[in-house]
N, C-alpha and C positions, 0 to 999 in steps of 0.2 A: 460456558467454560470460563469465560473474563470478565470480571467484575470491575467495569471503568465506573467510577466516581458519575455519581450524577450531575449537568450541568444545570444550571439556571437557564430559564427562558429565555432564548434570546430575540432581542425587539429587532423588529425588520427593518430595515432606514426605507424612509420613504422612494427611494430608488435604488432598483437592484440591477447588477450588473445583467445582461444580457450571455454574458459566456463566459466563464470561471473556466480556469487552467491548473490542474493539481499535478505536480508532482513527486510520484511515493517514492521516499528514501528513506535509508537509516533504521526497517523494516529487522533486519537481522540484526545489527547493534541494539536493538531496543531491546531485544530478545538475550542476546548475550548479555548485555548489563545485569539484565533478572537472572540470567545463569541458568536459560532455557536454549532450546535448540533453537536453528535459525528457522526452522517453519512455524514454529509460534509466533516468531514477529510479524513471519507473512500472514500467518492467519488474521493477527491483532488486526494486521493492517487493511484488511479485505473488510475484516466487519467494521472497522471504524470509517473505510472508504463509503460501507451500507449505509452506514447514520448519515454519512456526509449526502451522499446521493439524496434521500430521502428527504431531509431537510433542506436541498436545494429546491427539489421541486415543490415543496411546500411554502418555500418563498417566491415563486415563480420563474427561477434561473429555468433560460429555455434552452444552452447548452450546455453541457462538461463535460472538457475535456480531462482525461487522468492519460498519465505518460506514468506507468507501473511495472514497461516490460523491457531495456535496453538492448540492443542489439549487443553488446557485453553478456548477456543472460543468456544469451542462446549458447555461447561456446560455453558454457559451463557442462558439468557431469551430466551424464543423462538424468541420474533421479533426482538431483538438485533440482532440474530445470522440469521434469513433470510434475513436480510439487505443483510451481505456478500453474501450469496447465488445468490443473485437478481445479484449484480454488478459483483461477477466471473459466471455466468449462460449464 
């Protein structure tokens, strides 16, 4: 469905951190700039979380943490907030 730009290979530095900390913002603005709804952004942001996941453990990071769900997100509308659900479920 989303056609991200292909990157370049990227070189592994000879030491990699041990636990990477991501935090997803800016999910729905990404989405609104393109003049799409705000679950496209979430989606964007799930599959680009994918690449990220994958590509850690192919560097050998042995933890990730990702902070993607704010206790702000929970008071939101019902269907807003089972979107997330759907896509981390």
């Amino acid at each position: 469905m989303f056609h991200f730009k292909k990157k370049e290979k990227i070189n592994i530095p000879l030491q990699v951190p041990k636990h990477i900390g991501i935090i997803m913002d800016g999910n729905g603005r990404w989405a609104k700039k393109r003049m799409q709804p705000r679950v496209f952004g979430h989606k964007a942001g799930m599959e680009a979380l994918q690449e990220v996941t994958i590509a850690a453990k192919e560097m050998g990071v042995q933890v990730l943490t990702v902070y993607a769900f704010s206790t702000e997100n929970w008071a939101r509308a019902g269907k807003r907030s089972q979107v997330y659900y759907e896509f981390t479920g």
